[in-house]
N, C-alpha and C positions, 0 to 999 in steps of 0.2 A: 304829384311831383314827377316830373319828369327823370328816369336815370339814361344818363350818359355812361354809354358800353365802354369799357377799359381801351378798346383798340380807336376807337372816337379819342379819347383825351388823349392819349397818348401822341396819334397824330395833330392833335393842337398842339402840342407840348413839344413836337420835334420840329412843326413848321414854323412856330413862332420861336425857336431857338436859332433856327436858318433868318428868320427876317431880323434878329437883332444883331446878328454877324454880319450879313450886308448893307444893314444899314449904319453899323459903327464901322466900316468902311468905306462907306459915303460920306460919312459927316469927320469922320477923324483922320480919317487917310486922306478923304478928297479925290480920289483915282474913279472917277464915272465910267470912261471907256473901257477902262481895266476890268472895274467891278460889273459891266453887263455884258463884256467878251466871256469874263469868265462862268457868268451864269446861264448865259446861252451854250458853252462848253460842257458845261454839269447838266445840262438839261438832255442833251446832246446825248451824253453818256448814259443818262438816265435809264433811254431803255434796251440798253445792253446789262445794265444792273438789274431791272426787271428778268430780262433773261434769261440769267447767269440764277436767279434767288428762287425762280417759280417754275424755270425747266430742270436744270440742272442739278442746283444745290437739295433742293427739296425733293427732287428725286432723288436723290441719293441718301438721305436722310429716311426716305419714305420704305425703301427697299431695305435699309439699316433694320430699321421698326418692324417693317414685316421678316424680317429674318428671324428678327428675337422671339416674335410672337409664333413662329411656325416652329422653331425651335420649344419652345414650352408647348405648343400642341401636340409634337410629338413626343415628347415626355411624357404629358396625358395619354395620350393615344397606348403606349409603351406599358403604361400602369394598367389601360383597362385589359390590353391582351397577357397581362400577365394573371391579374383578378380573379377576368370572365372570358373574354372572346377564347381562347384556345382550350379551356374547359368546355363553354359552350360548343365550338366547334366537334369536338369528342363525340359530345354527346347527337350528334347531327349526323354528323357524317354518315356513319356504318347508315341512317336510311336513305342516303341516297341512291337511287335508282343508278343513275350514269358518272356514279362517283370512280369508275375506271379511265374515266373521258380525261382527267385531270392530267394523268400522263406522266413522266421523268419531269417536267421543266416543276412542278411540283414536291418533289421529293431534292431539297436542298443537299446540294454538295459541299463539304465541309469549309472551306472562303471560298468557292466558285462564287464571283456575280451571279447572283439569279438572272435569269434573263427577264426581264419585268413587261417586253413586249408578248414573249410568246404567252407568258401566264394572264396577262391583260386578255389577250384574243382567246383565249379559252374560257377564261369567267363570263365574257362576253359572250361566248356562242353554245355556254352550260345552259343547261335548261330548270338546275335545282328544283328538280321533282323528285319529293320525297315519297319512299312506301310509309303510309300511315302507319300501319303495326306494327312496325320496325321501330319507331320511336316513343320511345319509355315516355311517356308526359309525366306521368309523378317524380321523376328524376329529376326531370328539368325545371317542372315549376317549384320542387324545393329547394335546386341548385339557385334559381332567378331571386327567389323569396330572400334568401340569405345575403344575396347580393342586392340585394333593392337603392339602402340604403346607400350604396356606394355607385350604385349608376345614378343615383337622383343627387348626390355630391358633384360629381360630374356633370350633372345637365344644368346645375347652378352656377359653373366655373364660364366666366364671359369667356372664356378664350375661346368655347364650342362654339362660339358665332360665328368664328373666323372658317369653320370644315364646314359646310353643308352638307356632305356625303355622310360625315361622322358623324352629325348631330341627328338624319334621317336614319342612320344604324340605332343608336339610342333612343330616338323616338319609337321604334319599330320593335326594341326587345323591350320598353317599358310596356307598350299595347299587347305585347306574349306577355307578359308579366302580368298584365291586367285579366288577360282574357282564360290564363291557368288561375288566377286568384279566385273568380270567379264559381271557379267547378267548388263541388265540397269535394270530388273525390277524380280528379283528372287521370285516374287508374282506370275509371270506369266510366264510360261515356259511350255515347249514339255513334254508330260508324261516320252517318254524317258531320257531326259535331266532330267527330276527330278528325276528317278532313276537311275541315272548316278549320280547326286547330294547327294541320301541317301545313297549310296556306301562310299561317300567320309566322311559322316555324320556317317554313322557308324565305320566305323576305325576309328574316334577321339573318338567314345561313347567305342568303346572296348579298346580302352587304357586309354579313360579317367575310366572305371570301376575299372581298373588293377590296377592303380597308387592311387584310392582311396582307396580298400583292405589296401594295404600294409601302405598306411598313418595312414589308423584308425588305425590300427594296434600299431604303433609307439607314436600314441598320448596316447593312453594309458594307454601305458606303461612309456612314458617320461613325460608330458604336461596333467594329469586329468583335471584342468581347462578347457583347450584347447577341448580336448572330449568331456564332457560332452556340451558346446555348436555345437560340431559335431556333438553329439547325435541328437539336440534339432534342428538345420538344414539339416537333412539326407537328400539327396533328394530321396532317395530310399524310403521314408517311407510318405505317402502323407498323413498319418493325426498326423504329426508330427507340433510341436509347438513350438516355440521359446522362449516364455514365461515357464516360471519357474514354474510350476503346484505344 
């Protein structure tokens, strides 16, 4: 059995509603001249309604759509730096090598705009090299452990299809997550194997940097409340205070 697709019937359904309006104007009105001036006129119009419906209206509708959908990804986005990403970052930082390279444009000023170019061109030109033995791994893969659950909620949520950056962030702290699960005792390990480990540590630390750029960014300008205690927990900024000074 053949099915006919709903937008098929439908266009039966609308054409044959047009031919029995013209043709009970044929046959009851009688006006021939009338009735093919005016469907040459409608035809005519036709594809200015084509588009007005497929450039215009539907972009606008389409930009609508992805407004709402960028809006709820940064609500996610919002949950996991409150979660994980700035706990993680804590924990990351202090081994960065050239973690002085980051500069003032890093250390938020209480509503200053961030300048979101100059911190763009620094993550961009960081080189997130980590000193191995500076980084505590048993910390971090029981901090990950405890949050598993809730970045694997996350990578279930359709909406991560819409960020590719965000969803290669979560990809990349689940593969940390895999690869600390792995150890029985990620306290104690091969020098190689722990620089095999900061390798993996640092891919989450440089997307996790990436993705908080463009979040401060977005707070605010949308969410000052919300900033202003991102200010007040930067983890970029280690004589930063939560308290309300």
């Amino acid at each position: 059995m053949v099915v006919i697709p709903w937008q098929a019937r439908l266009g039966i359904i609308l054409v044959s509603c047009s031919a029995v309006v013209y043709l009970t104007k044929l046959t009851v009105i009688d006006n021939v001249p009338g009735t093919i001036e005016y469907i040459f006129n409608s035809f005519g119009f036709l594809f200015i309604n084509v588009l007005l419906v497929t450039l215009v209206i539907n972009e606008l509708l389409s930009r609508r759509a992805r407004n709402a959908r960028l809006e709820k990804l940064n609500i996610v986005i919002g949950l996991f730096f409150t979660e994980v990403g700035n706990d993680l970052l804590r924990r990351i930082i202090p081994a960065d090598v050239d973690k002085h390279n980051f500069g003032d444009s890093f250390l938020l000023k209480g509503k200053e705009r961030p300048d979101e170019r100059v911190m763009q061109r620094v993550v961009a030109e960081h080189h997130f090299k980590l000193e191995p033995e500076q980084l505590d791994l048993l910390e971090i893969h029981d901090f990950l452990q405890k949050k598993r659950n809730f970045l694997l909620r996350l990578m279930e949520n359709p909406v991560m299809l819409e960020h590719q950056s965000f969803t290669f962030l979560l990809q990349a702290a689940f593969h940390l997550t895999a690869e600390l699960g792995h150890r029985s005792d990620p306290s104690h390990v091969s020098t190689s194997d722990r620089i095999h480990l900061a390798g993996d540590i640092g891919r989450v630390y440089k997307a996790l940097t990436f993705e908080w750029v463009h979040y401060m960014g977005y707070l605010n300008k949308n969410y000052p409340y919300l900033y202003s205690l991102a200010v007040r927990t930067n983890p970029f900024d280690p004589s930063v205070q939560v308290e309300v000074q």
